[in-house]
Steps between C-alpha positions, in 0.01 A plus 500: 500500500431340846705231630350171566530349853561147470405211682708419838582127431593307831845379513620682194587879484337535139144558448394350136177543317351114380687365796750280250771624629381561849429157474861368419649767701297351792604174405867543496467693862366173677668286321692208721783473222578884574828565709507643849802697309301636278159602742458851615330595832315871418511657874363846516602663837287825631707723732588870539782436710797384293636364780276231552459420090929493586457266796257264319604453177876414674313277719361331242742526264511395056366183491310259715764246633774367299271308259180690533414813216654795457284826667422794326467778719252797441503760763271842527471746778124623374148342525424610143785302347417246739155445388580555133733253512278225688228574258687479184815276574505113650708482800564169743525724777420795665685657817377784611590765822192551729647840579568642155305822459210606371367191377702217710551140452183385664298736279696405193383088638179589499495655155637190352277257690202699366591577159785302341432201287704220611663708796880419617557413898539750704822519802402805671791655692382622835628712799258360766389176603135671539476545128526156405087470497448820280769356232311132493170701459661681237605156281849469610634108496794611809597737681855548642540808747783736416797494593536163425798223477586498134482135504196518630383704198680295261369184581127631517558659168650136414188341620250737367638455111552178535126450524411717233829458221 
């Protein structure tokens, strides 16, 4: 017996045949009555380097000021993840390391600007102010170079969900 690949429904993490329930679970997502408490920021973050998934995450910290939603970080080290992920998950955010390997961040931007339905924004974490034009060609919202001031990253990360949550 094959499994059945369900629907991606925006704003939810269930797919649902009929859309019924996609419908309600849509619903309840942008609903004004729901709590900031309750909200949950879905931030994938692309990096080989532990230490800079360490120094973000940190940076950025559990939730999103003291009244904003909680985050739930998912972090992977590989492109493949990375793309299976984006293509079958619903994140507010992606933050991804231009110099991963193989397949870096502004590879993995480009992927998602091309073929991801209802794509997340993109922070792309550079080393050199040169770079910043490839990552805007390759659909990222912001760019911070790396290192960076943690606040720094915070508050972008603040700004960036904010818009989108």
């Amino acid at each position: 017996m094959c499994p059945m690949i369900m629907p991606r429904v925006p704003g939810s993490r269930v797919g649902v045949l009929g859309g019924t329930i996609a419908r309600m679970t849509q619903d309840l997502t942008n609903s004004p009555a729901r709590d900031a408490a309750t909200r949950v920021a879905q931030v994938l973050l692309y990096s080989d380097n532990a230490t800079i998934r360490r120094a973000v995450t940190a940076a950025v910290g559990e939730r999103l000021g003291r009244a904003g939603p909680a985050i739930e970080w998912t972090e992977t080290a590989t492109h493949q993840v990375a793309m299976d992920k984006l293509t079958f998950g619903f994140y507010d955010l992606l933050i991804a390391d231009a110099e991963t390997g193989k397949l870096g961040g502004i590879g993995l931007a480009r992927f998602v600007a091309d073929e991801v339905e209802d794509p997340p924004p993109v922070l792309m974490l550079i080393t050199r102010p040169q770079d910043r034009w490839l990552a805007t060609w390759s659909g990222a919202a912001r760019t911070l170079i790396y290192p960076t001031d943690p606040f720094e990253v915070g508050q972008t990360v603040s700004e960036m969900l904010g818009e989108h949550v």
